[in-house]
N, C-alpha and C positions, 0 to 999 in steps of 0.2 A: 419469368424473370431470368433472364443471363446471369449468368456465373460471375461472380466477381475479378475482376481482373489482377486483385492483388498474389500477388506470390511470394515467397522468401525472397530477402536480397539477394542470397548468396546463390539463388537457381541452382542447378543441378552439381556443383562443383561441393563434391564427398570433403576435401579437404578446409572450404570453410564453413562447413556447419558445426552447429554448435553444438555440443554435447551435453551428454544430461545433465555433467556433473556441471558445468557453467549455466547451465539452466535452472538449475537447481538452487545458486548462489544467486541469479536473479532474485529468484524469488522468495528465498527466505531472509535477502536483503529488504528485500522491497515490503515485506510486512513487518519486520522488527525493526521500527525506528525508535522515536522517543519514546510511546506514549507506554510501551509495556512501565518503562522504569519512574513513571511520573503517575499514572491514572490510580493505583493503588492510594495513593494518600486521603483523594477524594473520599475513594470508595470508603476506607478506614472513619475518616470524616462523619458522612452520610448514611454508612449501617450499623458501624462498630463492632460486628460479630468476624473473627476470621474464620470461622467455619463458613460464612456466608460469603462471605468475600473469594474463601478459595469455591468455593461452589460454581458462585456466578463465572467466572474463569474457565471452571470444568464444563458449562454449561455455554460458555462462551466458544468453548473451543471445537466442542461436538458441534455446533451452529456452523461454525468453519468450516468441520471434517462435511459434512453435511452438502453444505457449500459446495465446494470441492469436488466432492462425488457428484455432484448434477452436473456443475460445471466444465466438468473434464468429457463430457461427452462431444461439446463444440468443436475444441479443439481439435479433436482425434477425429471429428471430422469434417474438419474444415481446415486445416494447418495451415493457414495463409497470415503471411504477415500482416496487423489491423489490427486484432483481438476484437472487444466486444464490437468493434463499428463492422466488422464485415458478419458476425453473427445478425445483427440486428436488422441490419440491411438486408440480409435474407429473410430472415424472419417477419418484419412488418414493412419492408419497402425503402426506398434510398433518403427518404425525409428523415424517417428516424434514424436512418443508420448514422446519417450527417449529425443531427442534432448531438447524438453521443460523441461523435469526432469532434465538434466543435465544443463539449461540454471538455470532454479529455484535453485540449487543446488549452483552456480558457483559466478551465480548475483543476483538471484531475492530477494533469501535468505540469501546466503551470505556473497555479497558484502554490503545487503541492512543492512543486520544485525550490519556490522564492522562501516560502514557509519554510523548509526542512534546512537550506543554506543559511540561512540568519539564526537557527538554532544553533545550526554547528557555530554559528561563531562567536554566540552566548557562552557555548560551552569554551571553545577555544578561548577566549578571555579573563575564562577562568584557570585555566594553565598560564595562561602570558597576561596579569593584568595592565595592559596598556590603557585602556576608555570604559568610559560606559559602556551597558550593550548597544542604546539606541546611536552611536556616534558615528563617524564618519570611517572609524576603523574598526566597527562591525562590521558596516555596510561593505568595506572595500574587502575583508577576509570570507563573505560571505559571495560577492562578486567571482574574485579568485579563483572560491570552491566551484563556481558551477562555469566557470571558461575551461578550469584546467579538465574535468570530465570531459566538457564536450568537444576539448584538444584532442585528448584522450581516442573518445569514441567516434570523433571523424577519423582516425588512422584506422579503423577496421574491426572486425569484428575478433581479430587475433590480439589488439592491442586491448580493444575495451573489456575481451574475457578476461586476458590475465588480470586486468586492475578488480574486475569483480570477483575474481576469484581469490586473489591477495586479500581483499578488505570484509569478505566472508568467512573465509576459515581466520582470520584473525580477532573479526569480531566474536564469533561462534564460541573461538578457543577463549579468551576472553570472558565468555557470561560462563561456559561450564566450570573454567577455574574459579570465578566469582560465587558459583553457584556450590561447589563441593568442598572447595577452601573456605566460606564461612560457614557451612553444615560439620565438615569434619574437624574447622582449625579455631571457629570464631570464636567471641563469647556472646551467645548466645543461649537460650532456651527453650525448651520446646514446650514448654507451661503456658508461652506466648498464646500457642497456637490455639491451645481451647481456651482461653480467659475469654468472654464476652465483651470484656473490658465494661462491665456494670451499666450498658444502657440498656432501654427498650427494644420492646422488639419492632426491628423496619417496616413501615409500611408500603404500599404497593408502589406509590409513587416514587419514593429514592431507589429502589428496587428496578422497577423498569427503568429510571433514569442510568444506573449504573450499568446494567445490563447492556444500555446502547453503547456506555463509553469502551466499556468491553467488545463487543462488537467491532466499534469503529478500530481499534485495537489490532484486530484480525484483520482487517479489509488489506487486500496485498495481492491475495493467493489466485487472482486473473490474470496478473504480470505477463506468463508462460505463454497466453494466449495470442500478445504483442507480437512475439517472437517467435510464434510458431514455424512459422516457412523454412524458419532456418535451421531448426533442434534436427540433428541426425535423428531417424527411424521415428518421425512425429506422433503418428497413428499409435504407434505404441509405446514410445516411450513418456508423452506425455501424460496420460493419467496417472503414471506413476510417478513423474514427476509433481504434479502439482497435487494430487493426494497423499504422497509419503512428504513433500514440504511440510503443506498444513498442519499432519501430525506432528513433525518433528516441533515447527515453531510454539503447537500448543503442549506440548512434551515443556521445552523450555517456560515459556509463560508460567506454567504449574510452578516449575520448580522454581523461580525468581520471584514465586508472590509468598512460596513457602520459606524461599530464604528469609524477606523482609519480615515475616512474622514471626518468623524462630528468632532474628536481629533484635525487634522492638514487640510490644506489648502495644494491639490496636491503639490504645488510646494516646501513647508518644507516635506513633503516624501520623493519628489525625490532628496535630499540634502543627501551629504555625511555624517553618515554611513548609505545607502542604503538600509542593510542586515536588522537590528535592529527593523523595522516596527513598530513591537508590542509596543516594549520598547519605539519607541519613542512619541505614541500615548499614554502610560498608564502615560509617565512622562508631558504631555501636561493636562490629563486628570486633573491628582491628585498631578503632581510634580514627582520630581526626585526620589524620593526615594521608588515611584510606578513601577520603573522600577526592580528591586529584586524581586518583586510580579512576574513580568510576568517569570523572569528568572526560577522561582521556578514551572511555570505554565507549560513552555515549559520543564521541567525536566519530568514534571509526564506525558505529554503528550509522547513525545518521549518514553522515558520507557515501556506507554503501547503499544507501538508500536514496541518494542524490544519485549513483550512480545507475541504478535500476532504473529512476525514471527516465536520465536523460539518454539512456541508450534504447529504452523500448517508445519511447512515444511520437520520436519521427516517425516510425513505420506505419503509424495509424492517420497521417498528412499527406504520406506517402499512398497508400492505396484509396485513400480519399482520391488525391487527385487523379489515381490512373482510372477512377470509376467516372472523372469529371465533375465531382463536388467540390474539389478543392482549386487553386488555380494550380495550373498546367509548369509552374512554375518548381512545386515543389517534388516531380516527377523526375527530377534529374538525379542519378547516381553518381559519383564522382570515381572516377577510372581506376583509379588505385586500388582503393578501399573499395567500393563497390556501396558505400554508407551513401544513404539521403541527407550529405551531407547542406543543402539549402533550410531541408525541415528541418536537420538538427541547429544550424544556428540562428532560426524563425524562431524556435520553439527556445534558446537559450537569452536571446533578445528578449523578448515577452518574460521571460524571469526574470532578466535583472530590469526591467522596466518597474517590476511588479517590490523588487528589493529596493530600487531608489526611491521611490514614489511610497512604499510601505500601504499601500492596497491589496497583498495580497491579504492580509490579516480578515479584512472587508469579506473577500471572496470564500476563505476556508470558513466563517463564519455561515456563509450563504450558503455553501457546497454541500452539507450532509443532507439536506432534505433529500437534494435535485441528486445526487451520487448514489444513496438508496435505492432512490426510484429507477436509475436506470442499474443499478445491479438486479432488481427485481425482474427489470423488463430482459435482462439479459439469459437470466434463470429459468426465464418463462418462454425464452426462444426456444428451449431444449422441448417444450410441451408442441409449441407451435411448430417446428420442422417436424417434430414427428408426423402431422398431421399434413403440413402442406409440404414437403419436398419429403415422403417417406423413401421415393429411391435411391436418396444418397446413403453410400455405407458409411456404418459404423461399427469400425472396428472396437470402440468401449460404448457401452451403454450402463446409464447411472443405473443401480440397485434399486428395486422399490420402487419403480416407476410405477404411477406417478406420484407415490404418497408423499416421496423424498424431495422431489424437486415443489411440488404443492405447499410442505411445509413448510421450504425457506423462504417460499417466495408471503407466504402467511408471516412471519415473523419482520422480513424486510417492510410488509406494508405495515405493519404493528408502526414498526422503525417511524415511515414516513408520519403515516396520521401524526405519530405524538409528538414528532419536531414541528408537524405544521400546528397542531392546539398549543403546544408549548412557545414555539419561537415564529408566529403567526407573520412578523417583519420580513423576519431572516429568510423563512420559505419562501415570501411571495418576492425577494429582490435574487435567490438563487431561479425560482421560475423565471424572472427577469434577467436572466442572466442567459437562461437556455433561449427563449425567445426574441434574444438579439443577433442569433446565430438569421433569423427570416431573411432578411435583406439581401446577408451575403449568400445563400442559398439561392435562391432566386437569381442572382448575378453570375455564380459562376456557377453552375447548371449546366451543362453542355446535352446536347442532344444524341 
């Protein structure tokens, strides 16, 4: 098999690659959106123990680190911009490598994209109550949010870093002052943390069930992979990037499920409104009116997380089409900027399609089976190259090979099976989802 044609946008030109540290904001943008500050309520909900609950976290997070360390050996060697579709495509052949481009294409980006814009503007309407969420001036503040990014990241990769790099250290600054201002300043408890809060003990079932929502939580820390071509000193400095990310984001996670338990007592978590977690811990901490603070938190957070997507997922449409999977169409750079600036407003089109119309709801539903399974298969290319392309170097090689990449990939398929027993619908219309990619594969196909 030929080498993949994809390369960084920015080719050989030192001055616009990207640095670690804008790489870094990539991707710790792109895993800490909503769900750290909402999934904890469930969890509180469904086992009632916060020993258990920060457990599953800690256990969630090493899953990650874990992750991560397999993960990071693709990149370092393969730096091309695509991420998992140019890994895959090596790995099992140019079918698969497509179906992940058109899976990232559809859901990963952008049903993820349509999802994460209409949250911010849940949350923004709760700073400005103008409408309903469901209204017409949700719709149009969440439209807004993902024109104005990909305004943004078609001016280049010097405009879209500083925007990520602004809405990271602000979010970041943000959860740590949230996180050590209600530990050092709240009113708060730490009696919270070992009370049981008087239930039984969990069984296995909410227990793996929580453990996915945790999971899904984490999923992020591939981002890097997108944008490899372009990270100055790739080979090396990406597994530190996307390994020291991970930790830092499960570094944070800890301390934000410790904040909400030192806040509340398990059992007012798990009380109706459920979703609110944050909100209801900062208004326990400081009072009611500490709860705007977090709304305004969870805006800049989501946001940079809108920003992560819509700046790394033309590149993976983009080396689609220069391998001839994609149409030839989306292979243009624009002069200036040197941005795929066609696949960026392809791929921002298909989001607000997906915001007007409100199917992507449909889609994030259907996505976790099919999104597993190809995180697994991407996990398990690290097994396969070694075996079938061992001459290419690698400058990092995952630890424990091959126990470490073996086991995530064992915990990912855990994942799969129990969405497919669990949500038997939802899996078989995400496989239907993947399998509507046939047609146009077949079509634009080049020889």
């Amino acid at each position: 098999m030929s080498e993949p044609a994809a390369v960084g946008l920015s080719g050989d030109s030192a001055r616009s690659k990207i640095s670690w540290f804008t790489a870094s904001c990539v991707l710790v943008s792109n895993m800490i959106g909503g769900g750290i500050f909402t999934t904890t309520g469930f969890m509180a909900r469904d086992l009632g123990d916060p020993l258990l609950i920060l457990s599953l976290w800690l256990v969630g997070g090493l899953l990650a680190m874990a992750a991560a360390m397999a993960y990071s050996e693709l990149p370092a060697m393969l730096p091309r911009a695509g991420g998992d579709y140019i890994y895959l495509r090596q790995a099992y052949g140019p079918f698969i490598g497509f179906l992940s481009g058109w899976t990232s294409f559809t859901v990963g980006f952008g049903a993820g994209i349509a999802a994460a814009a209409v949250s911010f503007a849940s949350y923004a309407l709760r700073l400005m109550p103008l409408a309903e969420d469901n209204s017409l001036a949700s719709k149009t503040i969440a439209l807004v949010l993902v024109w104005i990014m990909t305004a943004v990241h078609a001016a280049g990769t010097g405009a879209g870093g500083r925007l990520q790099r602004a809405l990271t250290t602000t979010k970041v600054s943000a959860i740590v002052l949230l996180i050590f201002g209600g530990l050092l300043f709240g009113h708060g408890t730490w009696e919270h943390v070992v009370d049981h809060g008087h239930q039984g003990k969990a069984s296995v079932g909410p227990l793996i069930v929580a453990l996915i929502f945790v999971i899904y939580t984490y999923l992020g820390w591939n981002v890097v992979g997108y944008i490899a071509g372009d990270i100055a000193e790739p080979q090396r400095m990406i597994p530190k990037i996307v390994i020291g990310g991970t930790a830092f984001v499960a570094s944070l996670y800890l301390l934000l499920n410790l904040l909400y338990l030192y806040a509340l007592p398990v059992t007012a978590l798990a009380q109706p409104p459920i979703l609110p977690v944050a909100e209801k811990a900062a208004a326990a901490l400081w009072g009611p009116a500490s709860a705007q603070l977090v709304a305004a938190l969870l805006c800049i957070s989501i946001a940079g997380g809108v920003s992560a997507m819509v700046w790394a997922g033309p590149r993976v449409y983009w080396a689609m089409a220069l391998d001839g999977v994609f149409p030839s169409f989306f292979k243009a750079l624009t002069p200036n900027s040197g941005m795929p600036t066609r696949a960026l407003l392809v791929q921002s089109g298909w989001a607000s399609l997906l915001i007007l119309t409100g199917t992507f709801e449909q889609l994030i539903i259907f996505s976790g089976f099919i999104l597993s399974a190809f995180t697994a298969l991407t996990i398990g290319a690290v097994m396969m190259l070694r075996r079938r392309r061992p001459d290419l170097a690698r400058p990092y090689r995952v630890p424990f090979y091959p126990i470490l990449p073996a086991m995530v990939i064992l915990v990912l398929l855990i994942v799969v099976v129990d969405s497919a027993i669990q949500r038997p619908i939802e899996s078989a219309m995400g496989l239907a989802i993947v399998m509507s990619a046939l047609p146009f594969y077949w079509w634009w196909k080049t020889d």
